[in-house]
N, C-alpha and C positions, 0 to 999 in steps of 0.2 A: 795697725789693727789687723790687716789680715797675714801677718807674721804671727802673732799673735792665735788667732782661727787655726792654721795650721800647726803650730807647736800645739796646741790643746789636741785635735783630732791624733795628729802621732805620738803622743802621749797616752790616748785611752787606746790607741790600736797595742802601743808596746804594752801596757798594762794589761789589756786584756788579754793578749796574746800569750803575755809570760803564765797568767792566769789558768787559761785553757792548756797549753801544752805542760804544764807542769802535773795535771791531773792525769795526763798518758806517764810523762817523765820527771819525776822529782828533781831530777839534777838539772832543768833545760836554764840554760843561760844565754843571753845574747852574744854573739860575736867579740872578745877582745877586743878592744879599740876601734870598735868600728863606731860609727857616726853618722847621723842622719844631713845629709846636706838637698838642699832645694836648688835645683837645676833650672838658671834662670835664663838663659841665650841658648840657640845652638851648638856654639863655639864649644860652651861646658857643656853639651848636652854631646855632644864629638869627642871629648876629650874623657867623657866616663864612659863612653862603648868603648874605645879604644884601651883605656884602661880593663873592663872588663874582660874582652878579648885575649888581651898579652899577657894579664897577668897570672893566670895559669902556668902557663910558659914559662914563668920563672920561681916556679913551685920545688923547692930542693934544692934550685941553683945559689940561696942565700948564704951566708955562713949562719 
């Protein structure tokens, strides 16, 4: 149920979101492959700073 509560709330936030910023910019689109994920330990909550962090760093270095 409150899976549920949460996909509805981040659902009107993207939707409104797209909503509002599309009235500054016509073309605004979400991120490519990116995806909403619920951070539910520490351990995941450690492991997406550090993601954050590093992954700049390897901005270019891809093929």
């Amino acid at each position: 149920m409150l899976h549920q509560n949460i996909s509805r709330v981040i659902r009107w936030y993207k939707g409104r979101t797209t909503f509002e910023c599309r009235k500054i910019n016509p073309n605004f689109e979400w991120q490519f492959r990116f995806y909403d994920h619920i951070i539910r330990n520490s351990f995941a909550y450690h492991n997406i700073v550090k993601y954050v962090v590093e992954n700049p760093e390897k901005w270019g270095k891809e093929k």
